[in-house]
C-alpha positions in Angstrom: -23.6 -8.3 -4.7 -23.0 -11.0 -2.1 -21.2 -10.0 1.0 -17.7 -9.6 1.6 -16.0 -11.6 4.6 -12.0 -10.9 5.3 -10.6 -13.8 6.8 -7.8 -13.2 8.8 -4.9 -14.9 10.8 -5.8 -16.4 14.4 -2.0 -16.4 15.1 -0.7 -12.8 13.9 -0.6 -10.2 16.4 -2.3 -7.8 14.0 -2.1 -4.4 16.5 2.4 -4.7 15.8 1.5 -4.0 12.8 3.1 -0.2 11.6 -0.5 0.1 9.1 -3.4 -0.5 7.5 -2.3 -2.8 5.0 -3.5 -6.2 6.4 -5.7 -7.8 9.1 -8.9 -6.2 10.4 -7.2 -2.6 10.0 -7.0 -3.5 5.9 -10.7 -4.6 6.3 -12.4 -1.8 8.3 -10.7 0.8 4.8 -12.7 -1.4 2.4 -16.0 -1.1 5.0 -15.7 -5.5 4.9 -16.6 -7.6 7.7 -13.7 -9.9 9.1 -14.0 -12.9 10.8 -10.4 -14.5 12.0 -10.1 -17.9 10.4 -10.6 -20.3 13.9 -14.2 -18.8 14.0 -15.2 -19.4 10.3 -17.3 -22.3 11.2 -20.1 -21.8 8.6 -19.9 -20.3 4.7 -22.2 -19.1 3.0 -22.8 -18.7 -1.3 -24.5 -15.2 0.0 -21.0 -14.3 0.8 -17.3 -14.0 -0.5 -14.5 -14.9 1.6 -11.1 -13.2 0.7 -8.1 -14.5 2.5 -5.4 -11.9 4.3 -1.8 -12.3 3.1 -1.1 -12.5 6.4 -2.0 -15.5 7.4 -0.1 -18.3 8.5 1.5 -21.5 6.6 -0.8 -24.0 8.7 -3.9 -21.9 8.1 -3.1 -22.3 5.0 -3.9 -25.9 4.4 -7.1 -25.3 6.4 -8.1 -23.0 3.7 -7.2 -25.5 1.2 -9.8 -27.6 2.5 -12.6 -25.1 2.5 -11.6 -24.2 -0.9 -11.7 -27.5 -2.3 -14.8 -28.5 0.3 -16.8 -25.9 -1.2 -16.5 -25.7 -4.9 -19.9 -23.2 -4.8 -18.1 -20.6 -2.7 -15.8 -17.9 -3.9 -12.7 -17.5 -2.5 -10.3 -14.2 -3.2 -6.6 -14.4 -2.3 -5.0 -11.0 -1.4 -1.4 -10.4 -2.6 0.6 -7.3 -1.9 4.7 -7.7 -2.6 5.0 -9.0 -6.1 8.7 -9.2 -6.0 10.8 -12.2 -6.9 12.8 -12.7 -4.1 9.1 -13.8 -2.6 8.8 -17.0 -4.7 9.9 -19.5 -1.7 8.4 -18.4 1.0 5.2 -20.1 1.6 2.3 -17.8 1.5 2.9 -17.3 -2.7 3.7 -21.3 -3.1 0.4 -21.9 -1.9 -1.1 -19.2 -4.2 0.2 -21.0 -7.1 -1.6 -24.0 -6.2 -5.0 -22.6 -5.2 -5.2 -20.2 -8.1 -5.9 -23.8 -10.2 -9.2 -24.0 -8.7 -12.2 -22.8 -10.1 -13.5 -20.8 -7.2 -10.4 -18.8 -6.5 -9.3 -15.2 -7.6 -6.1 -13.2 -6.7 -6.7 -9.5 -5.4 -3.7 -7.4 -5.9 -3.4 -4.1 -3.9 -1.1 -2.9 -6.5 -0.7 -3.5 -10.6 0.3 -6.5 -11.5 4.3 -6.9 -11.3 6.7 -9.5 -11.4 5.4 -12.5 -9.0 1.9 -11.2 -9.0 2.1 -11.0 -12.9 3.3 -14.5 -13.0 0.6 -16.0 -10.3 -2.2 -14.1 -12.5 -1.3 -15.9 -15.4 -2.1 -19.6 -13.3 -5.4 -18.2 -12.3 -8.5 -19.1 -14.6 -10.0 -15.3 -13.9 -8.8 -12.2 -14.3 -6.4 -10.4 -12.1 -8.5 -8.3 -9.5 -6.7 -5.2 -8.8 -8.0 -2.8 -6.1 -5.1 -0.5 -4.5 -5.6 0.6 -1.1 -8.5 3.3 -0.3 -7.9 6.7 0.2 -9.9 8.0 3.3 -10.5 11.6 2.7 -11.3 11.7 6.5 -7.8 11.9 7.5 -7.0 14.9 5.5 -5.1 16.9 7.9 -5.6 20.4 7.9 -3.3 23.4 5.4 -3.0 26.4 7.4 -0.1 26.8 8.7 2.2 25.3 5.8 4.2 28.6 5.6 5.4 27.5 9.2 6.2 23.9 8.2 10.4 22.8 7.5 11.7 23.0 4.1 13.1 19.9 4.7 12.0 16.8 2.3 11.4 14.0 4.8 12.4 10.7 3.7 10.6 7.7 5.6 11.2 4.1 4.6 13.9 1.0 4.0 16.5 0.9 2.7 17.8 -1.5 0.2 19.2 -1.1 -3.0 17.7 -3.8 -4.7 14.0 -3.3 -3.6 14.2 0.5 -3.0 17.2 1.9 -5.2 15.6 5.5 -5.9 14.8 6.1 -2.5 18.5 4.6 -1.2 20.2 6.6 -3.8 19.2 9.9 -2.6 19.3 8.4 1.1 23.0 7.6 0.4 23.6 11.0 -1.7 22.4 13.0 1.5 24.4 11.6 3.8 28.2 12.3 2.4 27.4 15.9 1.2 25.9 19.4 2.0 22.5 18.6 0.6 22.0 16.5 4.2 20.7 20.2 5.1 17.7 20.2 2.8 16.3 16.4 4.6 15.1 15.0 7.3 15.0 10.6 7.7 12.7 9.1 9.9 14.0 5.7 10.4 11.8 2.6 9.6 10.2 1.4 12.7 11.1 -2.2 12.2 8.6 -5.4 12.1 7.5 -5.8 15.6 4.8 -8.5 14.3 7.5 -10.5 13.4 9.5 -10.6 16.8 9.6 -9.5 20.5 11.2 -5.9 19.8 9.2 -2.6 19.9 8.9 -0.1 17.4 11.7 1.7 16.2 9.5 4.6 16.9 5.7 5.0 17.7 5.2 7.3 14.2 3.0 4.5 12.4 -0.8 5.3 11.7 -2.0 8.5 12.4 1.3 9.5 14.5 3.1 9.0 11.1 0.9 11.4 9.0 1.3 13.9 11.9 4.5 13.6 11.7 4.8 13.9 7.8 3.3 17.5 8.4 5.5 19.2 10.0 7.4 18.7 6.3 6.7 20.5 2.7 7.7 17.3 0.9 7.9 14.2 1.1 10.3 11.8 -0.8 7.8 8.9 -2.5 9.8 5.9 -3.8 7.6 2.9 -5.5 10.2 0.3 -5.7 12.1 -1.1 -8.5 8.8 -2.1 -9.4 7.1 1.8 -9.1 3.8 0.8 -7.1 1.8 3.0 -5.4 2.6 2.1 -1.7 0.2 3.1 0.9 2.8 6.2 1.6 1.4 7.8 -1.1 -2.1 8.3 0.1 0.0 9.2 4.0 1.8 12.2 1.8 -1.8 13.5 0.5 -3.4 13.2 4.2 -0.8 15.0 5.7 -0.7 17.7 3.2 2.6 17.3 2.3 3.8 17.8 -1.6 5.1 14.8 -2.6 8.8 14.6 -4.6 10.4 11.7 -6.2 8.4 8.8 -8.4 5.2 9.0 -9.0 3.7 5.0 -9.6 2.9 3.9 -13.3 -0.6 3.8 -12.2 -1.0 7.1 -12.0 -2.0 9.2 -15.0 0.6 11.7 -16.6 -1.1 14.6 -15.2 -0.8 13.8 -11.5 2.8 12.6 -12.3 3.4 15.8 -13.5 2.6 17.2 -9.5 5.7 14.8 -8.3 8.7 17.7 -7.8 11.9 15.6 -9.6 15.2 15.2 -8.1 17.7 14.1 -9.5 20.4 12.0 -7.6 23.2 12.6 -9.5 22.5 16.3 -9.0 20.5 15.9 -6.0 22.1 19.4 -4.1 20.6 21.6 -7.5 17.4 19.5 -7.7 16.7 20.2 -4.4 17.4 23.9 -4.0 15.4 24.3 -7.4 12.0 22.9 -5.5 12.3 25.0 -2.7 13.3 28.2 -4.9 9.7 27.9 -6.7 7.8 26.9 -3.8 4.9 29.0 -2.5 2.0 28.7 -0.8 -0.7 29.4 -3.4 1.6 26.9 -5.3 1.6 24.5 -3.0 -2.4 24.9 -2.1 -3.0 24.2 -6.2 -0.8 21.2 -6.6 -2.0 19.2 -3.0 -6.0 20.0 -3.9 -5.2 18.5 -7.3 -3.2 15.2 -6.1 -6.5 14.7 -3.2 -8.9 15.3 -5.7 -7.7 12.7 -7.9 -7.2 10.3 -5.3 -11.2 11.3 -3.3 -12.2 10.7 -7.0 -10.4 7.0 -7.8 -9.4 5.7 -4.2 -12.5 5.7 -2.5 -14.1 2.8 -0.5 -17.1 3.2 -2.6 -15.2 3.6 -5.8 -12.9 0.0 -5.1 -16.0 -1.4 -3.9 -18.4 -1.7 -6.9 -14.9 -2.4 -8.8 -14.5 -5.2 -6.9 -18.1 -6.4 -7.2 -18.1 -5.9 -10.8 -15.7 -8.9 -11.0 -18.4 -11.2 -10.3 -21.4 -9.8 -12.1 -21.4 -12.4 -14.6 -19.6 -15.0 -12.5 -21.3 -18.6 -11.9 -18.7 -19.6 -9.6 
């Protein structure tokens, strides 16, 4: 298997960013070298370069010439948002018009859905799906969950249209009683993207420390139901996780999601922490890490990823 090389953005401040998702941070989960793109002054066929979808609309066209200048190379474009409201901006126009080449893949982090459905249809390979590792290392420890609130934390944006589980119960707590039974950390805002600070210093290993001082944890996956890197935060921080489970997931881990309903979100919620107990607890979180130590690993992604190009001549 040749060697994988992340290329990332000389222009993004990386370190704003709230986690591991992109930049160097991404590539240190997957154990992959990264080299930022002003330094790539050689390639090699020994190794395969996949792009960051974070990098910026004039690297871009630099790419484009690498791409096309070295027809021997592979080249693997990482997408993350696949949704709709994406299709001008210029990171997944470019995408559309690199995907024609030979040499190119897409890596999605999540299943394919609406743009990244349509953009894996252009491409003459197969979709490469690889969501994000699960690093069993961060497991935080269990033994003091009897001491931990009852309140289901809810961390994330809101927006109707991208978010509407997660917003509905958001906008449920706040005009009735059942504002008792949760707790909402505020998104800490896109300091990457502007001069501001975080809205709060809870991202990376603050956040997961945070998350366990909670039971629960309120998981939404988008209109679209992917398994966002909050998922694998929930399981490190050893909290249960309540809400929607992604379609990825097989029907015995959904199963573990505690349901709540929002049009009888006071009930729903009074009914979880009625059955809760530890043992319970302890059963359900070993079940939900196993499954994710067993799928999610970097070892596990890793030969999937290299099994895309066993047979490749590209």
């Amino acid at each position: 298997m040749a060697e994988a090389v992340y290329i990332v953005s000389s222009e993004l401040a990386y370190n704003k960013l709230i986690c591991s998702d992109a930049g160097p941070q991404y590539a240190a989960t997957m154990h992959w070298k990264w080299i930022e793109l002003q330094n790539l002054k050689k390639l090699s066929n020994d190794q395969i370069y996949i792009i960051d979808n974070r990098i910026a609309e004039a690297e871009c066209q630099v790419l484009q010439q690498l791409i096309i200048a070295n027809p021997s190379i592979n080249f693997v474009a990482k997408i993350v948002d696949p949704y709709q409201e994406n299709k001008d901006h210029y990171y997944y126009k470019w995408l559309a018009t690199i995907l024609l080449f030979e040499n190119v893949r897409l890596l999605s982090v999540y299943e394919p859905k609406e743009l990244t459905s349509t953009l894996a249809q252009k491409s003459v390979h197969p979709l490469i799906y690889i969501p994000y590792v699960y690093d069993e290392r961060k497991e935080l420890p269990l033994d003091a969950l009897g001491k931990r609130s009852r309140k289901i934390i809810i961390s994330g944006a809101i927006n109707p249209v991208i978010y509407p589980f997660r917003t509905a119960i958001w906008k449920k707590t706040r005009r009735s009683v059942s504002r008792l039974c949760y707790h909402v950390l505020k998104h800490p805002g896109y300091a990457e993207l502007s001069q501001r600070e975080f809205g709060h210093h809870f991202v990376y290993d603050g956040f997961i420390a945070y998350l366990a001082h909670y039971r629960y944890m309120l998981l939404c996956g988008s209109r679209c139901q992917l398994e966002f890197l909050k998922y694998h935060e929930c399981a490190y921080a050893g909290c249960l996780p309540v809400g929607e489970a992604p379609t990825c997931y097989p029907d015995e881990i959904k199963k573990l999601f505690g349901s709540i309903d929002p049009q009888h979100i006071f009930s729903s919620t009074l009914k979880i922490n009625w059955q809760w107990s530890i043992q319970k607890h302890l059963a359900r979180l070993e079940k939900y890490r196993h499954y994710l130590r067993e799928t999610r690993s970097a070892e596990v992604l890793n030969q999937r990823f290299a099994n895309h190009f066993k047979s490749s001549k590209t």
